[in-house]
C-alpha positions as a Markdown table, in Angstrom:
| # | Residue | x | y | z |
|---|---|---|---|---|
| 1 | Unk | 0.0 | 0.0 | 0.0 |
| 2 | Unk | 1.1 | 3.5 | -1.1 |
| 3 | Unk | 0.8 | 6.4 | 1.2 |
| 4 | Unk | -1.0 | 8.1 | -0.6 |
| 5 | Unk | -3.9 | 5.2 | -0.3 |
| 6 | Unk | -3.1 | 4.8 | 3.3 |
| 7 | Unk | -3.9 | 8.5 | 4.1 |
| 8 | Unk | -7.4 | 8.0 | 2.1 |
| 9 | Unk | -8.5 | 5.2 | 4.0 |
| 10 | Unk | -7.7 | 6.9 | 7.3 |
| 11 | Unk | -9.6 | 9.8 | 6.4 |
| 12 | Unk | -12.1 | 7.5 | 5.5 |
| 13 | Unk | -12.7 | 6.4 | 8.3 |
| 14 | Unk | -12.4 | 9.7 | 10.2 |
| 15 | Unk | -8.9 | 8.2 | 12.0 |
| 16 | Unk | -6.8 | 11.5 | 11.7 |
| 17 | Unk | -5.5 | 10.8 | 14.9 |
| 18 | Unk | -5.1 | 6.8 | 14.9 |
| 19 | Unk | -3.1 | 3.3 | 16.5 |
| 20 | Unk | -0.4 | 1.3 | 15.1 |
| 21 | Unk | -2.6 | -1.4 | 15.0 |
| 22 | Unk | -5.2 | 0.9 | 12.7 |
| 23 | Unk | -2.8 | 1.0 | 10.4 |
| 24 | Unk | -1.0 | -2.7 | 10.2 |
| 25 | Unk | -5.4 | -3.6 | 9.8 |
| 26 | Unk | -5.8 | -1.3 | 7.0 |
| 27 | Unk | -2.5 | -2.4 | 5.4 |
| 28 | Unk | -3.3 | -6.0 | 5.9 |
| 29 | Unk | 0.6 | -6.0 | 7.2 |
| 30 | Unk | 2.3 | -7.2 | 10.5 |
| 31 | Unk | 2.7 | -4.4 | 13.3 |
| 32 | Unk | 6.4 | -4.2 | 12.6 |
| 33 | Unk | 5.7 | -3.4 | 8.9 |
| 34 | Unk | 3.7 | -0.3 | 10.0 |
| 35 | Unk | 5.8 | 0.8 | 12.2 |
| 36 | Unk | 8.6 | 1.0 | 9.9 |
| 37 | Unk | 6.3 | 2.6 | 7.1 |
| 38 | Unk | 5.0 | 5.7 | 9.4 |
| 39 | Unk | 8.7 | 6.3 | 10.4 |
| 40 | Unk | 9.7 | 6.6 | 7.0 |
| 41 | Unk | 6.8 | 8.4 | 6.0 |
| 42 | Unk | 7.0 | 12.7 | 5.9 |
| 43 | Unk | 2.6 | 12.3 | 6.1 |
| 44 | Unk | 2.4 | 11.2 | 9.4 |
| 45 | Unk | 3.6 | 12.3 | 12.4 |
| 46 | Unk | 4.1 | 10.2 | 16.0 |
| 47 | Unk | 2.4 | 11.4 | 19.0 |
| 48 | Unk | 3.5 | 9.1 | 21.2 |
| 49 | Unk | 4.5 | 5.2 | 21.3 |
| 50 | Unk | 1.8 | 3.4 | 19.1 |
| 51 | Unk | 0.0 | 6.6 | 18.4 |
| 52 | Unk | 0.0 | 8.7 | 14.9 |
| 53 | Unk | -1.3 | 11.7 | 13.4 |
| 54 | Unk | -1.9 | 12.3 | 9.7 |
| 55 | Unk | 0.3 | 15.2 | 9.1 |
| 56 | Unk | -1.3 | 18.9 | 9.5 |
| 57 | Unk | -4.3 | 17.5 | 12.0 |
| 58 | Unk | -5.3 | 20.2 | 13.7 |
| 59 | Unk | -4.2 | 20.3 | 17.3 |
| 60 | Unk | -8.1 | 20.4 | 18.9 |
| 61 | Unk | -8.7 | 16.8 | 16.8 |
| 62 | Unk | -4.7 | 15.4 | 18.1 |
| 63 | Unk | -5.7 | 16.5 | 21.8 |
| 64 | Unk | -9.3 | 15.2 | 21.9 |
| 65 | Unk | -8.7 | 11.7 | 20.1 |
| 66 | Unk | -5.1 | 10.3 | 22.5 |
| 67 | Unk | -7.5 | 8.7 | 24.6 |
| 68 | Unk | -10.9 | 7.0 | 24.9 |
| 69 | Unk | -12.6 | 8.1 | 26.4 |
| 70 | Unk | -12.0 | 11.3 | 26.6 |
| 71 | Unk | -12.9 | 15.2 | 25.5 |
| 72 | Unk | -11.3 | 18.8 | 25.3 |
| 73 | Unk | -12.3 | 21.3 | 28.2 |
| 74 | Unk | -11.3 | 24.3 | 30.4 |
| 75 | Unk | -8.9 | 26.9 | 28.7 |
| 76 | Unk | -8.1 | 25.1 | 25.6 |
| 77 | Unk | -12.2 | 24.4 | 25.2 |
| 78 | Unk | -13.2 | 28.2 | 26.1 |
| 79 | Unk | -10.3 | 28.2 | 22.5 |
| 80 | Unk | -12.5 | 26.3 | 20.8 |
| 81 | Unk | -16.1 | 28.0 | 21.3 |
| 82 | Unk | -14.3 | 31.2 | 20.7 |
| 83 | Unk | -15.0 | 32.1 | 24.1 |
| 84 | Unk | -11.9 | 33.8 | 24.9 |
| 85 | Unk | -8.9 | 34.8 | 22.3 |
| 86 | Unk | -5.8 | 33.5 | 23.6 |
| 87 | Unk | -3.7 | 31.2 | 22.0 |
| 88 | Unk | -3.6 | 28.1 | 23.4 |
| 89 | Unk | 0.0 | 26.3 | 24.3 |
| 90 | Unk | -1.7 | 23.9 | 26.6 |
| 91 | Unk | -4.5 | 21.4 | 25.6 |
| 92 | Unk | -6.6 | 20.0 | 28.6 |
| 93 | Unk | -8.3 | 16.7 | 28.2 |
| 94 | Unk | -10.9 | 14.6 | 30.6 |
| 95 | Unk | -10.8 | 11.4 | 31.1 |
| 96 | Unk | -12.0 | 8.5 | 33.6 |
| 97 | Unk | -8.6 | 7.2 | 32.6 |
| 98 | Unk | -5.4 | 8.1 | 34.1 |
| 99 | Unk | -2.5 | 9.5 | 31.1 |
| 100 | Unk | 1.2 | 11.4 | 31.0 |
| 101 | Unk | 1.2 | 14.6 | 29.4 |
| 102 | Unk | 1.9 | 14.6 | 26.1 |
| 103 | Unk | 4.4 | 17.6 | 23.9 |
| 104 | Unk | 3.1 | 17.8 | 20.1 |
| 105 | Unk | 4.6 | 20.3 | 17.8 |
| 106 | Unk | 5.4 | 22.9 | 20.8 |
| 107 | Unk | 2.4 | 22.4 | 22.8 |
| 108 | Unk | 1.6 | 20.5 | 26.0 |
| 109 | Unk | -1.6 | 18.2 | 26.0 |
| 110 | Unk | -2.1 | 17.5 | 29.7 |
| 111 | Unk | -5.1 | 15.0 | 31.1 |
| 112 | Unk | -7.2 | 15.5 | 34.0 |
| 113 | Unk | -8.4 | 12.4 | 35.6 |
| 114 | Unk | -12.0 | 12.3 | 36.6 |
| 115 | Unk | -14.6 | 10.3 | 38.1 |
| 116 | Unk | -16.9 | 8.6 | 36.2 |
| 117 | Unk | -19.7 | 9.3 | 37.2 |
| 118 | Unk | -18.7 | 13.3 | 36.5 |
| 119 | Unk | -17.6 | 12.2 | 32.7 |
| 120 | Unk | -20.4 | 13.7 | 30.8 |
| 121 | Unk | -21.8 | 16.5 | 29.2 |
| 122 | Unk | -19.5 | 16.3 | 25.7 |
| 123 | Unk | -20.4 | 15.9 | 22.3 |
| 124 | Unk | -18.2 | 15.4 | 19.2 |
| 125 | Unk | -17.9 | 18.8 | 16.5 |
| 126 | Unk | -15.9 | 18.1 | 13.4 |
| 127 | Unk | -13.6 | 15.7 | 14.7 |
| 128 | Unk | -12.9 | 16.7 | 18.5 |
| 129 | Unk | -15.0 | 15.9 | 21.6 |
| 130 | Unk | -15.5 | 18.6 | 23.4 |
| 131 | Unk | -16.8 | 19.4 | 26.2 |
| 132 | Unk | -20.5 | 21.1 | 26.3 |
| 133 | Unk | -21.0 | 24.8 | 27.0 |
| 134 | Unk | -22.5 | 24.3 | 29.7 |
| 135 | Unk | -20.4 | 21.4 | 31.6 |
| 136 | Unk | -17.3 | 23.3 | 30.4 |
| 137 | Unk | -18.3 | 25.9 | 33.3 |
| 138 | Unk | -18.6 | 23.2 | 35.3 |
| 139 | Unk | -15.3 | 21.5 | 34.7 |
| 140 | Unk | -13.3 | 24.9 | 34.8 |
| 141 | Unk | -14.9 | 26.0 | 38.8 |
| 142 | Unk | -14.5 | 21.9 | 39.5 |
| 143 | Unk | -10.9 | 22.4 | 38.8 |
| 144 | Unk | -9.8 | 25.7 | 39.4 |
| 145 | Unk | -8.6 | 27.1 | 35.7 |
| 146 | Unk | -8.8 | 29.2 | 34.2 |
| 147 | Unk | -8.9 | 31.8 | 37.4 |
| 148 | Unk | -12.3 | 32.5 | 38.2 |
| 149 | Unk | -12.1 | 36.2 | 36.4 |
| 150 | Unk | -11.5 | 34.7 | 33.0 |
| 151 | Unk | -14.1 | 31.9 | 33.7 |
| 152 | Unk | -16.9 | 34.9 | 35.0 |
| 153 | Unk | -16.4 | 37.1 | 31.6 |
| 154 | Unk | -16.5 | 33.6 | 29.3 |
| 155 | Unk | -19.8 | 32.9 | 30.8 |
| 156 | Unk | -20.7 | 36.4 | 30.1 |
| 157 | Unk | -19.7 | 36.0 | 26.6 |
| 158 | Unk | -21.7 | 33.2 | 26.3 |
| 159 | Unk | -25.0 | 34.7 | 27.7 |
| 160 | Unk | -24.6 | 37.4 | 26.0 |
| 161 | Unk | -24.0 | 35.4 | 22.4 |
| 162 | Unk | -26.8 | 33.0 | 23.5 |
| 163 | Unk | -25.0 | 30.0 | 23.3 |
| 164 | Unk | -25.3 | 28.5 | 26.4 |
| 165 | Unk | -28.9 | 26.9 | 28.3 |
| 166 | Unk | -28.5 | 28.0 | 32.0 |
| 167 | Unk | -31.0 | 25.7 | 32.8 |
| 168 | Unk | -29.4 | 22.7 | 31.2 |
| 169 | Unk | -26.2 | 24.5 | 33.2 |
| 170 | Unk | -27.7 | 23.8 | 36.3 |
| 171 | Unk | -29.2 | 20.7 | 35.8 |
| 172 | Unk | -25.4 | 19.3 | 35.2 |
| 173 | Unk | -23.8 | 21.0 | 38.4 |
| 174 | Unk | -26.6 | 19.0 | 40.4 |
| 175 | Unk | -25.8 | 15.7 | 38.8 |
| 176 | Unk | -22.4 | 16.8 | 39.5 |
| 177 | Unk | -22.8 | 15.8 | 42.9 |
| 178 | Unk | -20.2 | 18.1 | 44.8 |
| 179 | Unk | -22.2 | 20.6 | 47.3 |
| 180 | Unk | -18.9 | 23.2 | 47.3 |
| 181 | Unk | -19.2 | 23.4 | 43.6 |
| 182 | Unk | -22.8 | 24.1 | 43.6 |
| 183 | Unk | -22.2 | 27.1 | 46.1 |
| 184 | Unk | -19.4 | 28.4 | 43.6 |
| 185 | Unk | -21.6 | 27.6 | 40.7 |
| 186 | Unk | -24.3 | 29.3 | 42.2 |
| 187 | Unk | -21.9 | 32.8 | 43.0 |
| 188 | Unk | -20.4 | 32.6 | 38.8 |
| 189 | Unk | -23.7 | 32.1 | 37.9 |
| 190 | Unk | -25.0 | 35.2 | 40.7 |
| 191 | Unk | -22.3 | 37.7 | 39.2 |
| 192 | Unk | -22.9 | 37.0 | 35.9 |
| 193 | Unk | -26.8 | 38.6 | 36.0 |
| 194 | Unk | -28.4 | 34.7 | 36.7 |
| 195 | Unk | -30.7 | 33.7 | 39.5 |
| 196 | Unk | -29.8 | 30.1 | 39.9 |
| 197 | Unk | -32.6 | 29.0 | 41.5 |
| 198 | Unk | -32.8 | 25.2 | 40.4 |
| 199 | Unk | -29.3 | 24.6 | 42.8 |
| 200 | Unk | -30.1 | 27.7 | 45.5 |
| 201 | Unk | -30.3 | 26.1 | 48.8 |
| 202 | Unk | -28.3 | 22.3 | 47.3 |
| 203 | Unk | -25.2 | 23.4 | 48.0 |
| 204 | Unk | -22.9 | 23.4 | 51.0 |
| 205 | Unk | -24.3 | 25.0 | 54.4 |
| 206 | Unk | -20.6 | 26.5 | 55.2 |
| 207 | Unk | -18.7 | 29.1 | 53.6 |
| 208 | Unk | -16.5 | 27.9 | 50.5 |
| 209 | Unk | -13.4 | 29.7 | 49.2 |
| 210 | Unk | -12.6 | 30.7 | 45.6 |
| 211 | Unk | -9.6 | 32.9 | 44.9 |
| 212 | Unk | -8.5 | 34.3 | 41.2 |
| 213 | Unk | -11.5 | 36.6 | 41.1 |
| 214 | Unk | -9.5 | 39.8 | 41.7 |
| 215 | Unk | -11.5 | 41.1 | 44.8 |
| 216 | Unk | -12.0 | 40.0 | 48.3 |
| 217 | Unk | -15.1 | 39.9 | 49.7 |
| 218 | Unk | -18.0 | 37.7 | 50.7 |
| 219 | Unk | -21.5 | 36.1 | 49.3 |
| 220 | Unk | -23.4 | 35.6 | 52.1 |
| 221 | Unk | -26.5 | 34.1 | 49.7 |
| 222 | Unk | -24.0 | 31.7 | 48.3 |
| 223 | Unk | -21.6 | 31.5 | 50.9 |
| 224 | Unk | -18.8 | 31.8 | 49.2 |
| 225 | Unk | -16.0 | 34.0 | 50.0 |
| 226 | Unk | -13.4 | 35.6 | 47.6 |
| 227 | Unk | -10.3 | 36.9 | 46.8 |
């Protein structure tokens, strides 16, 4: 098999990002003939041992397809939906599975290990699974990045574009299932113009802490305090 039909058979089957053992199946060849033809090929590039990339994949597809399963959130996801306008170095992946870092072409792809019975609210858009507006809030309080500040004016954005359902927003923090994140949820949602009132009173009945807002102070409906 020629490169050239190699290359239309993993686009064929949407495997831009793809295995060793992808390619020795489609080649009808041993795993030691395909490792031998992607190293001597200037299509594909190696992201890690047993792992390839069809040369020019874009980064969000690369970072989003490593590991199953898993999707695209915080920062690099905020990227994605246009959310914010920085460039991204550093591509954050979920998963219920446990991964190194990764470096590919220059950037970092780190992976954030998460319970299972948190993993949802992603979908798949051309190629990369992303997280969903809504749980992408979610995931960045849950975790703590970006700071809160740069988390507050994406959620702005997004209200303000419409392209996030605050009810569906609230819905996921409860099946969450973390009463601190429901008080913090409840405070974003609070400063961004929202009355939460699906989660008010769910959350936890002490004060939580978030810092990276910019201001001190405290929430006494939310009980949150800030800095």
């Amino acid at each position: 098999m020629k490169t050239a039909e190699l290359l239309e058979e993993l686009k064929g089957h949407g495997l831009y990002v793809f295995s060793i053992y992808d390619a020795a199946k489609l080649m009808q060849k041993s795993i030691a003939y395909a490792s031998l033809f992607l190293s001597k090929s200037k299509e594909f590039v190696r992201i890690e041992k047993g792992k390839y990339a069809i040369k020019g994949t874009d980064p969000f597809i690369v970072a989003s397809n490593i590991l199953y399963p898993s999707y695209l959130s915080l920062a690099s996801a905020m990227r994605f939906y246009d959310l914010i306008d920085q460039n991204i170095v550093k591509y954050s992946v979920i998963s219920v599975k446990r991964h190194a870092d990764v470096l590919f072409n220059g950037s970092r792809i780190e992976f954030k290990h998460i319970k299972r019975e948190r993993f949802f609210g992603y979908t798949k858009k051309d190629n990369v699974y992303v997280a969903e507006i809504e749980k992408l809030f979610i995931d960045c309080v849950y975790f703590g990045t970006p700071d809160f500040a740069t988390v507050l004016e994406a959620l702005k954005y997004a209200i303000d574009s419409k392209n996030i359902d605050l009810k569906r927003m609230q819905e996921y923090v409860i099946a969450f299932n973390d009463k601190s994140l429901i008080n913090k949820i409840g405070f974003l949602l609070s400063l961004a113009g929202v009355e939460a009132n699906e989660i008010f009173g769910k959350g936890r009945k002490g004060y939580v802490h978030i810092s990276g807002l910019g201001k001190s102070g405290i929430d006494r409906k939310w009980l949150v305090k800030y800095d």
